[in-house]
Structures are given as structure tokens and as C-alpha cells.
N, C-alpha and C positions, 0 to 999 in steps of 0.2 A: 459587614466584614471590614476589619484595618485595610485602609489602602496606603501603597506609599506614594512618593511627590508625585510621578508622575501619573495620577488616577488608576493604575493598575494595582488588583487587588493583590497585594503582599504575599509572596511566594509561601506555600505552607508548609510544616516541615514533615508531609508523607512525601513532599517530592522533592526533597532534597538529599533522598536518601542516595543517587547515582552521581552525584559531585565526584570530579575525579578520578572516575573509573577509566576516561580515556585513553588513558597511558599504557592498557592492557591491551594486548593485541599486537605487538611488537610483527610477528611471523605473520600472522595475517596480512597486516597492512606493505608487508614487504611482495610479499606474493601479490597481492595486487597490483602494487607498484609497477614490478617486471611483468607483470603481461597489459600491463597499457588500460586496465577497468576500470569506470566508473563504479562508485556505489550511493543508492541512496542513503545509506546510513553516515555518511559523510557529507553527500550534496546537501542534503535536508536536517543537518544537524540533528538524527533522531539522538535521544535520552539515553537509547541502550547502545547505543555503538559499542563503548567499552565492553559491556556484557559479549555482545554477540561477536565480536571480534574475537574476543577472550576465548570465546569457544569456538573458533575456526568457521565461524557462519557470515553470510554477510546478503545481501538483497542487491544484486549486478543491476546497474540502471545505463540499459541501451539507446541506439540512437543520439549518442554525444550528450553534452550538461547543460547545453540552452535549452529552456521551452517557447514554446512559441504563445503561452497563455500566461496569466501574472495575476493567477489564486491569492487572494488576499491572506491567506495563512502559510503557504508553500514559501521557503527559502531556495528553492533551486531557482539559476538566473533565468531571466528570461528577455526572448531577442531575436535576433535572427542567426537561426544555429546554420552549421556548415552545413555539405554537402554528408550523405550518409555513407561511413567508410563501410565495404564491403567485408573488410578485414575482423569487424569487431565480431559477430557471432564466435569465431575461432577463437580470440583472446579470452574470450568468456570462458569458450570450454575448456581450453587451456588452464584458466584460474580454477575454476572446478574441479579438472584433473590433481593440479599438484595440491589444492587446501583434502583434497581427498570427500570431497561431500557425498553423501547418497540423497540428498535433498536441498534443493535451489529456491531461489525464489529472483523471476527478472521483471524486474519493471520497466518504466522511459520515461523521459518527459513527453509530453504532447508534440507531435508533430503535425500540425494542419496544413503545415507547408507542401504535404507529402502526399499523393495523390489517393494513397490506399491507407494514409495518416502512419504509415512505419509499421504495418501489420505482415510485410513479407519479411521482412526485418526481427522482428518477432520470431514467426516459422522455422528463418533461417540458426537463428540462433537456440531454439529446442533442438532441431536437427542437428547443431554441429555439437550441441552439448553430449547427445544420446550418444553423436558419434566416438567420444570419449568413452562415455558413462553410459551403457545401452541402459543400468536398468535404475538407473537416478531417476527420482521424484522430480516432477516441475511445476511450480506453479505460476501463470503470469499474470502480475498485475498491469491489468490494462488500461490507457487509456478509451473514451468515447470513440475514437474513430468515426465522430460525428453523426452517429447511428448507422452505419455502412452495415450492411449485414454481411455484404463480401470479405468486407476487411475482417470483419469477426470469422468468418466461415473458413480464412485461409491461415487464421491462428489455429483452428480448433483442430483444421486438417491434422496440423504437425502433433497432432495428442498429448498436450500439457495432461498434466494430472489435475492441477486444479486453475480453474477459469479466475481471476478474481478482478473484481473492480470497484473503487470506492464510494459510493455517495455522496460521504465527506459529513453533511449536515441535514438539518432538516429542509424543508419543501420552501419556508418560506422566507429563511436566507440563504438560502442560494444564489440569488441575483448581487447577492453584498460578499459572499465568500468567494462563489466561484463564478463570477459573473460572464463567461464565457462556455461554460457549461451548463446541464438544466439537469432538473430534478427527475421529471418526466422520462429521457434521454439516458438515464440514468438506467433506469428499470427498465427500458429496452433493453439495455445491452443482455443485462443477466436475464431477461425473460427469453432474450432471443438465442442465448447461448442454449440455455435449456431445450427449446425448443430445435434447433441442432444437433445436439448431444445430451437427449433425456436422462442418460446415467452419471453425465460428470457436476461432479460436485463444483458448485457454484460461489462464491465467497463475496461482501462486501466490509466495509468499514467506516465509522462515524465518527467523526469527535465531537466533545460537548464541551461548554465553557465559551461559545460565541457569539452566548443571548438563546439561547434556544429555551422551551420550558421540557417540565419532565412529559408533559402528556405529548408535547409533539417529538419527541424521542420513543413510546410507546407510539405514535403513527407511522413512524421512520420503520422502524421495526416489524411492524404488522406490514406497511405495503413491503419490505421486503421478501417476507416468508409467503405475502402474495404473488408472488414473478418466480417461487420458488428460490431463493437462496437458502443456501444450507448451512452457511458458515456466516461467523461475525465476529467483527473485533468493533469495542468501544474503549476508547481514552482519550485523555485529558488533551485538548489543545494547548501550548504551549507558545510565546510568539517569541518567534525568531528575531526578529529584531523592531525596533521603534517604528518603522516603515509598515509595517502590517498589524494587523488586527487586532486589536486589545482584549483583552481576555476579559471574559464578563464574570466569570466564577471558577473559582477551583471547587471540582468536588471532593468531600471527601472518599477515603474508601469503601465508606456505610456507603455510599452513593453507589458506586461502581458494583456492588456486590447486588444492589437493587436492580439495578439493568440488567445483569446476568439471572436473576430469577424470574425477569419479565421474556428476556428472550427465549431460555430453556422453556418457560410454560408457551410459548410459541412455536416450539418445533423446531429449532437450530439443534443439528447435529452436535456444533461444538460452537462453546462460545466462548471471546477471551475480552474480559472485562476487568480493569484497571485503570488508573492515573496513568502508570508509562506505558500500556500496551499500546501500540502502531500496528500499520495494517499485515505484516508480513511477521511478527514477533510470533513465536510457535508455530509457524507455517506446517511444521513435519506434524505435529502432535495433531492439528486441525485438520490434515490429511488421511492423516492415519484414523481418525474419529469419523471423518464420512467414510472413508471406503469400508468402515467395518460393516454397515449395514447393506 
């Protein structure tokens, strides 16, 4: 593949297709603004922001914008984050209320600074959302919680609609992407949710392009649907800036379109596979695709 000066392989033009979409979202980004929320699609410079802004949606990232972890792919800062305001679940539900949403989606950064890692924090803010919005969709994207099965157990309490939490990559870079997280630790979570809460639909998500091969994307995949997950998202890594991880491959769409036929013949409820798909991109559709069964 053409690379350019800096050895990363030359951006190709199926993913150039969201250039400049940012600008859309005007009313969104203003609502946000006035109730004081973070969002990932901002912190993490996702590709669809425009898109999803555009349409009044957005993925709220709790617990303040430092991590305490430094993911060799992740743009969100990392450091020593504040004290946790007690105030933010309400400004969430508050930003819900006026964007008008019937389906959420809250993530955070990593807090291990946090005795229960930010999982009452979590509760609190499905609870203050509901208290808005009694019959809104939620889904939370969790961190590890260091495998705590308490910390999970007092998320699950507040009854998000769907569990979700990333993998990120395959098994045996791990230690180079997320080297403070594990592979293993991983599939507890979602095995342990299940095991909790045997009917709620479970979700994770992958990215490809950071050295991995296709056969350990089909092992990624298989131990998934082994811990039970029901949901998945695969797309393209993209690096945020020079500081992180260099991309080893763009796929193309024939590529993406291959993973979505290996996990369907797997048993995923629903699955979203694309260059720009992120983990929380059709959250409502992938919700609405497990509880149908």
C-alpha cells in the first residue's frame, strides 16, 4: 500500500467521505454547552460527530474528561482527574431532556482512582436520566472496573437497557493498545454481566487496522459470542494524532462487509460493521435488534 512521509499508510478515499461534516450540529452542540456535558464524540474526536450531532444524538461521557489510563489509540486526556461532581448525572438528564432523546448512550473515562472505579456514578446518572425520561433507552458503555463484580452489579442494579463494553482489539495486542487493561478481564465483564442479568443484551466493540491478522479478528469474535455477547461494532482505527499508534492498514469496505458475515454466522443479534462505525454509532437500531427476540 502507498504510504506517505510519515510511514503511515495514505488515507484512502472511502474514508474521506465525512470531511467537514462538523459544522453541522449547531443546536446540539449549544444544548450541550448550557448544561455543562461532556461528550465522547467530541473528547475522542469520533469521524461521525457531524453526523450524529446533526441528528440531535450524542454519547454523554461521565465522571469528568481526564482518564486515569493512556490507551495507546484513545484521544481523551489522561491524568489526574478532579474530584467526582455529584451535580453531573442531572446535567446529563437535563441535556437529554431538552435534545429530546428517547435513547442514550453514557460512557466515561476510566477512573481507577475511584474505589468502586465510578460505577455509583454510572447508577446515579441512569437514575437521574429516567428521572427525566422514565421510558428512554440506555445504554452504558463501561469501563473494566478492574473486574469488581460489585461495581458491575450496582450498574446493573439502576437497569440500563444495554450493558456495553469494548475489547478494543485482539488478545495479543493488547498489552501495546491497552496496556493497562487485559484481554481476559475483558470477557469477564460481559460474561459476568450475563451472568447477573441473563436477559439483558450485552454489546462489545473492535477495531482493526493496529497489526492484527483477519484470523485473530474471527478469534476476537468467536470468544465473544463465547461469554455471550449479543451485540457488536467493528471499524477502522483511525489515529488521533502523531503521539499514538500508527495505523497498520486501512480496510476496505469489501473488508468490513467480511466481518459482518463472520459474526452474523456467529450468532450476534445485530451487528455494525464499517470503516466509520464506533462503538456507540446506532446504539437505538442494536437495541432495538436484541430485544426483539
Amino acid at each position: 500500500m502507498e504510504t506517505a512521509s510519515n510511514s503511515q499508510p495514505l488515507l484512502p478515499p472511502w474514508l474521506r467521505v465525512k470531511i467537514g461534516k462538523n459544522r453541522q450540529g449547531a443546536t446540539t452542540r449549544r444544548v450541550l454547552a448550557s448544561c455543562g456535558v461532556h461528550t465522547v464524540c467530541e473528547e475522542a474526536r469520533c469521524p461521525n460527530v457531524g453526523e450524529c450531532f446533526g441528528c440531535g444524538t450524542a454519547t454523554f461521557m461521565i465522571l469528568g474528561d481526564i482518564c486515569t489510563r493512556d490507551c495507546g489509540f484513545c484521544a481523551v486526556r489522561h491524568g489526574q482527574p478532579p474530584a467526582v461532581d455529584p451535580e453531573e448525572p442531572y446535567r446529563v438528564a437535563r441535556a437529554a431532556a431538552k435534545l429530546g432523546l428517547d435513547f442514550l448512550v453514557v460512557t466515561s473515562v476510566t477512573r481507577d482512582d475511584l474505589p468502586d472505579g465510578g460505577a455509583g456514578h454510572f447508577a446515579a446518572t441512569i437514575r437521574a436520566v429516567r428521572g427525566h425520561l422514565p421510558q428512554v433507552g440506555i445504554e452504558v458503555l463501561i469501563p473494566d472496573f478492574l473486574g469488581s463484580r460489585e461495581a458491575l452489579a450496582t450498574v446493573l442494579d439502576a437497569g440500563p437497557t444495554v450493558l456495553n463494553h469494548n475489547i478494543e482489539t485482539v488478545r495479543r495486542l493488547q498489552p501495546f493498545v491497552r496496556p493497562q487493561a487485559a484481554y481476559g478481564r475483558s470477557l469477564g465483564v460481559l460474561a459476568t454481566a450475563k451472568e447477573l442479568v441473563s436477559d439483558l443484551p450485552t454489546k462489545s466493540g473492535l477495531m482493526v487496522g493496529l497489526g492484527e491478522t483477519d484470523d485473530e479478528i474471527r478469534e476476537t469474535l468467536q470468544d465473544l459470542r463465547t461469554v455471550g455477547c449479543d451485540l457488536v461494532t467493528i471499524g477502522q482505527y483511525l489515529r488521533p494524532s502523531r503521539r499514538h499508534l500508527p495505523v497498520d492498514r486501512y480496510v476496505p469496505p469489501e473488508g468490513f462487509e467480511e466481518y459482518r458475515r463472520w459474526a452474523q454466522a456467529l450468532g450476534f443479534k445485530y451487528v455494525a460493521s464499517d470503516p466509520f462505525v464506533r462503538s456507540s454509532y446506532g446504539a437505538a437500531e442494536a437495541a432495538r435488534e436484541a430485544l426483539k427476540s
